[in-house]
C-alpha positions as CSV (number, residue, x, y, z in Angstrom):
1,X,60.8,-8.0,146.0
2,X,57.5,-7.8,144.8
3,X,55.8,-5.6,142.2
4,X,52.1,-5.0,141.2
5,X,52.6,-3.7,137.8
6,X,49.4,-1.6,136.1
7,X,50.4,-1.0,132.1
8,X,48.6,3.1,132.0
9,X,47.9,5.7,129.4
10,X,48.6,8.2,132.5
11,X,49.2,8.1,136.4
12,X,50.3,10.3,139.1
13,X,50.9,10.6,142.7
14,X,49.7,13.6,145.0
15,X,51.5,13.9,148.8
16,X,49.2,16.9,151.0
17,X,47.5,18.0,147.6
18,X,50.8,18.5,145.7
19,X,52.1,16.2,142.6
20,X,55.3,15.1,143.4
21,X,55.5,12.2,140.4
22,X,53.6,11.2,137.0
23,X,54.1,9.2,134.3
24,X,52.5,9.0,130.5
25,X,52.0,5.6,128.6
26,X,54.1,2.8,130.5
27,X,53.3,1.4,133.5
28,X,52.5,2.7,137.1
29,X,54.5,0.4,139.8
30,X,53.8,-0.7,143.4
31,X,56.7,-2.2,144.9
32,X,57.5,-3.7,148.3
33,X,61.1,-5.2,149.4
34,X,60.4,-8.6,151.5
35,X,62.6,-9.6,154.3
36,X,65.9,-11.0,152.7
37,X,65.7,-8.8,149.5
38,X,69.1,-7.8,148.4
39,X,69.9,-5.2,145.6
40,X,70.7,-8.1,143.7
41,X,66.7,-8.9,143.5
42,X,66.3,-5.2,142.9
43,X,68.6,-5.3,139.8
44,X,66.9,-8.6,138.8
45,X,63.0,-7.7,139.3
46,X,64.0,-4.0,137.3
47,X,65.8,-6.4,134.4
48,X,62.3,-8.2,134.2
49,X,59.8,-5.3,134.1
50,X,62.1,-3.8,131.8
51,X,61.5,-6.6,129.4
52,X,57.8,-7.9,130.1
53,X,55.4,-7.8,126.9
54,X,52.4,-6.7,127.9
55,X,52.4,-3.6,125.1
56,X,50.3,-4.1,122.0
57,X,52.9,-4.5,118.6
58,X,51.2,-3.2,115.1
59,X,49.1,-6.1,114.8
60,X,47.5,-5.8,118.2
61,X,49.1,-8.1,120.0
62,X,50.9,-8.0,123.5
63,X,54.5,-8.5,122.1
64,X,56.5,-5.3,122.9
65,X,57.9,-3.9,126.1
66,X,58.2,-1.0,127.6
67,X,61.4,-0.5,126.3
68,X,60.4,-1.1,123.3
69,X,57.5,1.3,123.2
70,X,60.0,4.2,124.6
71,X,57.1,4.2,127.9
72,X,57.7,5.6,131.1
73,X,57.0,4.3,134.9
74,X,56.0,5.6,138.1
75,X,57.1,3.6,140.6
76,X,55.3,3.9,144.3
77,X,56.6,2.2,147.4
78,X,54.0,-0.1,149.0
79,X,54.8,-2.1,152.0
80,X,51.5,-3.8,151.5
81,X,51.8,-5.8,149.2
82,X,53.5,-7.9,151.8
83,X,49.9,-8.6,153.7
84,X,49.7,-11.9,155.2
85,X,46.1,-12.5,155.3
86,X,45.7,-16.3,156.4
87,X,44.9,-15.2,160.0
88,X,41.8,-13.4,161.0
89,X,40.6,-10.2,159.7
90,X,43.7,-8.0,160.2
91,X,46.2,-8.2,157.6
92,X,49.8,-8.9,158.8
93,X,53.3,-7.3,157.2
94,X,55.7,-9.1,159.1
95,X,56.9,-10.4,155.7
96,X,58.2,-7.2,154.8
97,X,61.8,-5.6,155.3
98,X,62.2,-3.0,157.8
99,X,61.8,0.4,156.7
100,X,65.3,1.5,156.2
101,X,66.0,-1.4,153.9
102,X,62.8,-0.9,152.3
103,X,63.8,2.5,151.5
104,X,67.4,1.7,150.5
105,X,65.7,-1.3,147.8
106,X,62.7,0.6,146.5
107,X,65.0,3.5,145.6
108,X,67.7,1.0,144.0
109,X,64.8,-0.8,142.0
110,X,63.7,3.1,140.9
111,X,67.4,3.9,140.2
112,X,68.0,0.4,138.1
113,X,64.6,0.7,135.8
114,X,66.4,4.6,135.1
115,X,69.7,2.8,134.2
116,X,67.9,0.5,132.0
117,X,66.6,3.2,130.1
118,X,63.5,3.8,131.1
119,X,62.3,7.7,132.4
120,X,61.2,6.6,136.1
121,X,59.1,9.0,138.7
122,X,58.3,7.9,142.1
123,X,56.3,8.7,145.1
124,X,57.8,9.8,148.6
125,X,58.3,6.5,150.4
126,X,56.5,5.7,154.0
127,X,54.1,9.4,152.9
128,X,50.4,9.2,152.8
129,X,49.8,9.2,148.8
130,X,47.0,9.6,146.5
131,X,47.9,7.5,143.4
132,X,46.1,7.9,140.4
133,X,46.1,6.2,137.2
134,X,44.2,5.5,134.2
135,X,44.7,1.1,134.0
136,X,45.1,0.6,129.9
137,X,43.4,-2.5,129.1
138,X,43.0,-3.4,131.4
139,X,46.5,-4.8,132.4
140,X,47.9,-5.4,135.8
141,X,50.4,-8.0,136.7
142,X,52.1,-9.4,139.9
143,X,55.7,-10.0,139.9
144,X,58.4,-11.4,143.0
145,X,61.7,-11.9,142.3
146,X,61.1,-15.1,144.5
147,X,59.2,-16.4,141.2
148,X,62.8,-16.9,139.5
149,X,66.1,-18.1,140.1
């Protein structure tokens, strides 16, 4: 799976005009299952964000998480992120998993990050979405759980 994380003071996501997810200070999450995810990358990639120290401590440095800093997430489906732009001018998304396996692993990665203890939101996966957000830093960073055994 892959994840485009974007540490925010404030984010939300609009479907026809109407919010349907927000979060405050934490971080605001694209995500995109690849071809071959299992829930098992789902678990994993949620165990990672869950621990990455990107959040400033006391003395101003990035050493806390967002566990640590009791933050929230909005997490955002984003088949995307799987563009394969090496050909021509048309990105390609071949790389990514179906839809119905998309859906079934963005809402497992939403659902572990919740069991982890962090208060998740999401979008409405495969809707047209207006995603908002106010980057704090800023601070955005790309995670796959191909990066890690």
């Amino acid at each position: 799976m892959r994840a485009l994380l974007q540490r925010t003071t404030g984010a939300k996501v609009e479907v026809d005009g109407k919010l349907i997810g927000q979060c405050g200070h934490g971080f605001l999450i694209l995500v995109c299952a690849m071809a071959g995810d299992t829930q098992s990358d789902a678990d994993k990639l949620a165990a990672r964000v869950s621990k990455l120290r990107v959040f400033q401590d006391d003395a101003g440095k990035m050493n806390r998480s967002i566990l640590d800093t009791g933050g929230s997430a909005l997490v955002v489906s984003q088949f995307t992120l799987a563009a394969d732009t090496s050909r021509g001018n048309r990105p390609g998304f071949s790389s990514a998993a179906a839809p119905d396996i998309g859906r079934t692993l963005y809402e497992h990665f939403a659902s572990a990050l919740g069991t982890l203890g962090i208060k998740v939101e999401t979008g409405e996966f495969g809707a047209d979405m207006a995603v908002t957000l106010t980057n704090d830093g800023p601070i955005t960073i790309w995670m796959d759980s191909a990066d890690r055994g």
